[in-house]
C-alpha positions in Angstrom: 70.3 137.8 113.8 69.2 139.4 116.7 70.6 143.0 117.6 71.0 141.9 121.5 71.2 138.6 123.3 71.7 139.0 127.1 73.2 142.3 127.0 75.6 141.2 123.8 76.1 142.9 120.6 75.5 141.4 117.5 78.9 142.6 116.1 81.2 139.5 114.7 82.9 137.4 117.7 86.4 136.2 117.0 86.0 132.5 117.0 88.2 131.1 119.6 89.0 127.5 120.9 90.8 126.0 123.9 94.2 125.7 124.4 93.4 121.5 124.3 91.5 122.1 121.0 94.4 124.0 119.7 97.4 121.9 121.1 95.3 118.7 119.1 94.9 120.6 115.7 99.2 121.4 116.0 100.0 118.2 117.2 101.2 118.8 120.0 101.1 118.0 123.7 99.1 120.3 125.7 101.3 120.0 129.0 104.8 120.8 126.9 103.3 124.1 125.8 104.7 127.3 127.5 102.2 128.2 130.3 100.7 131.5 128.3 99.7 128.8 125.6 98.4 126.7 128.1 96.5 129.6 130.4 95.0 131.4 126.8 92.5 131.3 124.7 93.4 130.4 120.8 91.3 132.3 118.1 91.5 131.1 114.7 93.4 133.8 113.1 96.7 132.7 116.0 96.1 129.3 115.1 96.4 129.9 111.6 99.3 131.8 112.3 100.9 129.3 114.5 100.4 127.0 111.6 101.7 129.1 109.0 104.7 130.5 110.8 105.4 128.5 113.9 107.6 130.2 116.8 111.1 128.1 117.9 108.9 126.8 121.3 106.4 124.7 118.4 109.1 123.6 115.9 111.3 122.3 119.1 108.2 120.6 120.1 107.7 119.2 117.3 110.9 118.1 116.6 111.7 116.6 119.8 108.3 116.4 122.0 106.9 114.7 124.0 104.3 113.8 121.1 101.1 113.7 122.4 99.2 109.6 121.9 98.3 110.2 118.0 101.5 111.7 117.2 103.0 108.3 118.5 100.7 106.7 117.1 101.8 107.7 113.6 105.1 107.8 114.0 105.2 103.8 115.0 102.5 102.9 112.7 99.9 101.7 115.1 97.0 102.7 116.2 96.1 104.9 119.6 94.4 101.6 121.2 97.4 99.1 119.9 100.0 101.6 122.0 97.2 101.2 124.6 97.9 97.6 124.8 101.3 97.8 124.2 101.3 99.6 127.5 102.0 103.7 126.4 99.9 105.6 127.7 102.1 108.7 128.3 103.3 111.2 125.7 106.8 110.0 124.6 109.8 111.9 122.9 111.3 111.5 119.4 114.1 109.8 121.5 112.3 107.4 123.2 110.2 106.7 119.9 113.1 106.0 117.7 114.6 103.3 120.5 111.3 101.6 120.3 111.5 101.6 116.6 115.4 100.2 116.7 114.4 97.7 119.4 111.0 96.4 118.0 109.5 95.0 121.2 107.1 92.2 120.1 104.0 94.3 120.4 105.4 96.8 118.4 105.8 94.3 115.7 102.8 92.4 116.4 100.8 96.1 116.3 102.7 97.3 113.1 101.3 94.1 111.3 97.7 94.4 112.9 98.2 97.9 110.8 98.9 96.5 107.9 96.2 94.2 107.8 93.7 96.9 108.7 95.1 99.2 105.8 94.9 96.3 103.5 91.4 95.7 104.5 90.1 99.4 104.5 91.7 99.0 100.5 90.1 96.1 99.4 86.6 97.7 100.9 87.0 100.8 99.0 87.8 98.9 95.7 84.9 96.7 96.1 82.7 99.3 97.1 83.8 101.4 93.5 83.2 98.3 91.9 79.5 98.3 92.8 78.8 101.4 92.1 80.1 101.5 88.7 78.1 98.5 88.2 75.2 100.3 89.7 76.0 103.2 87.0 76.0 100.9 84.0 73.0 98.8 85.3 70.9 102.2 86.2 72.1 103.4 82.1 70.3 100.1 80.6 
């Protein structure tokens, strides 16, 4: 490595990430975050840290939201683009997600199976897939 580069040292740099970046690998909604979350910089050690041993303002956040899209996402058992259609686009609390799960709108249910499907799909692929290649394996041993 080179000693300098435009006046900088060559010395380690603590790897850091935005506060978006960091919000997505917690799971949590960037706008909920306190403001010093949301105004920082995230290194990798406070991430791990975070992770590790979160502070009361995560494991509310967590528990309650709002739950940024994938978070929702998961927690209905659709995908990002079937909330799309079913017309969330916002961040939504645990509240709000667990009325939607009691009163199974027809997209809901109608996304939920589309799931399924997929899932099913994605299974039989990766079975078929093993299949040919331990018939690859006994076909290459002969």
């Amino acid at each position: 490595m080179l000693d300098t580069l435009d006046g900088m040292t060559s010395h380690q740099n603590t790897q850091t990430m935005k506060p978006a970046t960091a919000a997505k690998k917690l799971g949590v909604y960037l706008e909920a975050t306190p403001a010093e979350f949301q105004e920082g910089v995230v290194s990798r050690s406070e991430l791990n840290a975070l992770q590790t041993d979160p502070p009361e303002w995560l494991q509310e956040l967590r528990r309650t939201g709002p739950h940024p899209r994938p978070v929702v996402a998961a927690k209905l058992g659709v995908s990002i683009a079937g909330l799309a259609r079913g017309g969330v686009t916002d961040a939504l609390t645990t509240e709000q997600i667990e009325a939607l799960k009691e009163d199974q709108p027809d997209w809901l249910r109608k996304e939920r199976a589309t799931q399924a499907e997929v899932r099913k799909e994605t299974v039989r692929i990766k079975e078929k897939q093993a299949e040919r290649a331990k018939a690859e394996e006994r076909d290459s041993r002969s």
